[in-house]
Phi, psi and omega in degrees: 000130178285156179312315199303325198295332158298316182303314196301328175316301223294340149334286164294341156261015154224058170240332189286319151241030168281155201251173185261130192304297187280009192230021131262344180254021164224049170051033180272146190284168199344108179259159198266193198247157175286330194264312160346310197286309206298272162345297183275346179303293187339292198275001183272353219252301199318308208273039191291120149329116155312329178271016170293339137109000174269127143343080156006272169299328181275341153283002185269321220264350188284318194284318186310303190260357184319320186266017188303342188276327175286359174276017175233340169284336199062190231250072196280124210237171173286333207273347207239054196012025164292135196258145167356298183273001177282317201270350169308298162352269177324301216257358175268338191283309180274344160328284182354288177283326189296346188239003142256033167243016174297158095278164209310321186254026185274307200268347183278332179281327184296306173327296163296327158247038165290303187289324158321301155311311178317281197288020165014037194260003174252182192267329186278348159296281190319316196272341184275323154328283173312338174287299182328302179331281187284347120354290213264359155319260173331271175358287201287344200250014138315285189316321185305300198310285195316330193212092187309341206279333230236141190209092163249034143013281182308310176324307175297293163347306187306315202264013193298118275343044151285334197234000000 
C-alpha cells in the first residue's frame, strides 16, 4: 500500500472517533461519531423511494463524503465561532489534500460531489441536506428518550419548517 493511500485509512479513522461536536458541548454521555452520522445519512440515501424521481446512488455517494473534511477540520458547529465562509474554506482546503491522496478519477468524483453538496444546486444535494437535518433529529430524540436528564431543544429548534 503507498503512503497517500495509508494516510488517507488514517483519515477515515478519525471520522470513526471524532465525536459530534454538538452532542458533546450539550452533555450527551458516549455521543456518536462523524462516521456514526455519516453511516445512517447512507442507509436512509439506500431506501430513497424509487418514484422520487432521485438519483439513488449519488445520494448514497453524498451522504458518505459530505462530512469528509472534518477528518482533518473536525465537526466545526454554528457555536463554535468560525464564520460560514472561514469554514467553507477551511473544509475546501482539507478536500484539497484529501484528493491528493486519491487517485485521479477517485478524487475527482469524492471532490465533485463533495462541492455539489456544498453548492447545494441538485435535488440530490438539497434532499441529502435535509438527511443531514434529520439525522440529527432523530439523533437528539435518541438521547433524549435514552438519557432522561438531557434537553436537547436547540436540535429540534434548529430544524424548525424544514420537517
Amino acid at each position: 500500500m503507498n503512503s497517500s493511500l495509508f494516510e488517507f485509512f488514517v483519515l477515515l479513522g478519525k471520522l470513526k472517533t471524532t465525536r459530534r461536536t454538538g452532542w458533546v458541548r450539550s452533555g450527551v454521555n458516549d455521543p456518536e461519531s462523524i462516521a456514526d452520522h455519516m453511516y445512517r445519512m447512507g442507509m436512509l440515501s439506500m431506501i430513497i423511494d424509487p418514484s422520487s424521481g432521485l438519483d439513488k446512488d449519488k445520494c448514497v455517494k453524498l451522504s458518505l463524503v459530505h462530512d469528509l473534511a472534518e477528518s482533518i477540520v473536525g465537526d466545526i458547529t454554528p457555536n463554535c465561532g468560525v464564520s460560514i465562509g472561514n469554514k467553507y474554506l477551511m473544509e475546501k482546503s482539507a478536500m484539497a489534500h484529501i484528493k491528493t491522496l486519491l487517485p485521479p478519477k477517485i478524487s475527482d468524483e469524492i471532490m465533485d460531489l463533495w462541492q455539489e453538496y456544498e453548492d447545494q444546486k441538485t435535488a440530490e444535494a438539497k434532499f441529502v441536506k435535509d438527511l443531514d437535518k434529520f439525522d440529527m433529529i432523530f439523533q437528539a430524540f435518541e438521547y433524549e428518550k435514552c438519557q432522561s436528564n438531557l434537553s436537547l431543544q436547540c436540535f429540534f429548534d434548529s430544524t424548525k419548517g424544514v420537517f
